[in-house]
N, C-alpha and C positions, 0 to 999 in steps of 0.2 A: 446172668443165668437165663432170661429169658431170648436173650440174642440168640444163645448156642441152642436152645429149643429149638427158635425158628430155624437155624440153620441148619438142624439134626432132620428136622422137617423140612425143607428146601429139598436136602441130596435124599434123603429115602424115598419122598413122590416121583422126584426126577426120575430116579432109577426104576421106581415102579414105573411111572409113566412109560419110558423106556422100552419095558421090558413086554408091558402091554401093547405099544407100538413096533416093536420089531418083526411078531408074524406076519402078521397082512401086510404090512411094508417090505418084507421079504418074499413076498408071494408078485407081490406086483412090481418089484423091479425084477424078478425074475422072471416074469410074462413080460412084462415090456421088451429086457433085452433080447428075449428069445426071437419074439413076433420079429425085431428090428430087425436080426440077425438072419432069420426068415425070409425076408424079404429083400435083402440085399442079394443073398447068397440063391435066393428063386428055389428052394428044394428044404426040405424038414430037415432040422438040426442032429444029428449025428448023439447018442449016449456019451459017450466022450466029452463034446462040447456042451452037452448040456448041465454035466457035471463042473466045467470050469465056469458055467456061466452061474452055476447054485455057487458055487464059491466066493464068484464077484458078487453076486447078488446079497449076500451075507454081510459081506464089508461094509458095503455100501448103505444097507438097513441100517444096518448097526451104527455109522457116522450118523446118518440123519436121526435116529431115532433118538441117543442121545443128546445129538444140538439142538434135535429142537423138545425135547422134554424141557431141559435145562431153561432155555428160553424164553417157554412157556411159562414154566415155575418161575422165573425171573420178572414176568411180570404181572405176577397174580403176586406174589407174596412182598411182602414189606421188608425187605432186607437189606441194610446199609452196608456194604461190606466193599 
């Protein structure tokens, strides 16, 4: 009983953690790519691409924000599983 606690406790932080990490972690891959994008191309990014690049920028938050909540909760909490 007290496994499936801590485990119930594991994925809800995670997810909050998550969830708490995804805005500014989506702010800032979406300034990065943009600057990057920027500066290849020598001229301001276009509405259009800046919309596909909030797109990628979304994914991307969302992979890392996840893995590394998970992670993190992985080794802070006591879980044998």
């Amino acid at each position: 009983m007290e496994n499936l606690q801590i485990l119930m406790w594991y994925w809800g932080t995670s997810f909050v953690l998550a969830f708490l990490l995804y805005f500014p972690l989506n702010k800032l891959v979406f300034t990065i790519q943009i600057r990057k994008i920027q500066r290849q191309l020598g001229r301001f990014t276009t509405d259009e691409e800046n919309e596909k690049q909030k797109r990628r920028a979304k994914l991307v938050a969302g992979i890392i924000a996840i893995t590394f909540s998970f992670m993190f909760n992985r080794t802070l909490l006591p879980i044998s599983v």
